[in-house]
N, C-alpha and C positions, 0 to 999 in steps of 0.2 A: 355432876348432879345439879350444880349451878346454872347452869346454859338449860339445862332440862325444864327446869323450873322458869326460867326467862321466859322459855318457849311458851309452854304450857301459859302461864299466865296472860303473856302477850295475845296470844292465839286466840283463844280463852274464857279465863277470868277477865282480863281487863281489857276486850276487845275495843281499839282505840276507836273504831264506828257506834257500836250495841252498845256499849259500855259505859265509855268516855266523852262519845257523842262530837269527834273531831274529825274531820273529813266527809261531812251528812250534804254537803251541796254535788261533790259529784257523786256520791254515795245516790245521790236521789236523781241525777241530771244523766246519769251515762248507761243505768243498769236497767233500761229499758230492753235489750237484750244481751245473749248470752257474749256474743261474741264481741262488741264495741266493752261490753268488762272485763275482759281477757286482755284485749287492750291496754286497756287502762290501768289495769290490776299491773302488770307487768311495765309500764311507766312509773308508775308510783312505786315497787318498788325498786325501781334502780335510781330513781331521784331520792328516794328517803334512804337509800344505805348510803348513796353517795353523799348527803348532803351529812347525815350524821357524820360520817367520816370526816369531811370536811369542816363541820362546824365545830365537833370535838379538837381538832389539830387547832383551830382561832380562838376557841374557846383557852384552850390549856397553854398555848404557845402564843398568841399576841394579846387577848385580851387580860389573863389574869397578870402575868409578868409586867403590861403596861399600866394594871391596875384599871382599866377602862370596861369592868366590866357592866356596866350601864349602856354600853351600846351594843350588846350580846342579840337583842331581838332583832335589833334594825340590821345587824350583819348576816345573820340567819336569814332574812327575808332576804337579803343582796344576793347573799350564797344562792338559795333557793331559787330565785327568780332566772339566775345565770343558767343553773342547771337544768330548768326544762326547759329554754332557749337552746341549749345546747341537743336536749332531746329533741326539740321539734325540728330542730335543723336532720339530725341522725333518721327519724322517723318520714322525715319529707321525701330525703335522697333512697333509705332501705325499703321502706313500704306506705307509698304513696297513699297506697289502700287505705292501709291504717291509720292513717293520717288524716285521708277524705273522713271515714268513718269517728273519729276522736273528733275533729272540726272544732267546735266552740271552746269541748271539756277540756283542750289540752293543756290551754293558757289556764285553766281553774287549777293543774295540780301547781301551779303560781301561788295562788290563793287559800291551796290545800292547808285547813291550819292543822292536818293530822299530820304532816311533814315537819311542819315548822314543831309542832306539840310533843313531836317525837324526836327533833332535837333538840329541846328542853329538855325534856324528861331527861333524857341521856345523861345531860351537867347534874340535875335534882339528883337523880339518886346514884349517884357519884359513882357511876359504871366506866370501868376502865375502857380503850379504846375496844378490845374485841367484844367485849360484856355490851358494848354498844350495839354494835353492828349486829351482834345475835337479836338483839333489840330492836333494833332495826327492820331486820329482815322478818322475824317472827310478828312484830308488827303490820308489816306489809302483806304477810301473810295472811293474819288474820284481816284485815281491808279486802286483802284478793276475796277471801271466805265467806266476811258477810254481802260483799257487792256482787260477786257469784250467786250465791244462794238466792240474795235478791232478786238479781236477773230472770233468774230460773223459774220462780214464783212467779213476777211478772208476766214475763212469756207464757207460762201456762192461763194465766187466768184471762188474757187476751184471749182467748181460745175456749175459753168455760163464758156462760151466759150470765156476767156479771149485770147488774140493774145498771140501768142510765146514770143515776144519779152516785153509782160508786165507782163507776169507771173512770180509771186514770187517776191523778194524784189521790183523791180519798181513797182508793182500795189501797194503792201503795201507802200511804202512810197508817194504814191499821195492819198492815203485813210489817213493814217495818216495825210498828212496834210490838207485833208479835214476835217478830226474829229477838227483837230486843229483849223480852221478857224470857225469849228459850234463854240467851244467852245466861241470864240471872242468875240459873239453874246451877252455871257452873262457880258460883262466889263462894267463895270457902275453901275451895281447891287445894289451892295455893297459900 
């Protein structure tokens, strides 16, 4: 019932995009269409389970034991940065495509601070190694959900006879923060 509840809230109540409001640079830079977020949605999260994983293990196993835990952020961003290196190398050689199509945004889940935000949170509220990873991943999940839905929005309204002056970033940011206020809906849930 525990993991049921991670989900749920992650997914959710406290969607780390609508929500929490961490990860809104590619959230806004890649969900121009459906398929360049499917992308990215599926980068994010294999970088954000993996990196929780991994920062959980330095977190619990070098940093507290060495007592250093003051350099928790700076190693997390290290971690982080190695790991979508590591993606964009994997993403270059399996699907070129995906890769042309990602272009700029790939180096941003670098920068993503819903990765890094989300392996914090993990140490904060002192979620054991798998209680992370569902954390993780249900996080990720909810990012796939709202930058999905975004997309999806987007792409249609390119297609509907938006005015001049709402076209592109202003109509996107009053959807977004539509999407944001559905999200609201669900605060109490959990």
């Amino acid at each position: 019932m525990e993991y049921i509840l991670i989900i749920i809230g992650a997914v959710f109540v406290n969607n780390i995009v609508l929500a929490q409001f961490l990860g809104i640079c590619p959230y806004m830079g890649v969900s121009s269409k459906v398929s360049t977020s499917v992308g990215m949605s599926g980068a994010v999260m294999f970088v954000m389970t993996l990196a929780t994983v991994v920062t959980y293990l330095i977190y619990h196993y070098v940093l507290v034991p060495f007592q250093i835990t003051y350099l928790q952020t700076i190693s997390y961003i290290l971690v982080i940065s190695s790991l979508v290196q590591m993606v964009e190398i994997i993403l270059k050689k399996v699907s070129p495509a995906l890769f042309q199509a990602l272009g700029i945004f790939l180096p941003l889940i670098t920068t993503n601070c819903a990765v890094l935000g989300v392996a914090i949170l993990t140490v904060q509220k002192e979620f054991n190694l798998l209680e992370g990873v569902v954390f993780a991943i249900a996080n990720a999940i909810g990012f796939a959900l709202a930058i999905l839905l975004f997309a999806g929005i987007r792409e249609h309204l390119d297609l509907m006879g938006v005015p001049k002056g709402m076209q592109g970033a202003p109509a996107a940011l009053v959807v977004a923060g539509i999407l944001a206020l559905a999200f609201m809906g669900f605060a109490g849930l959990v």
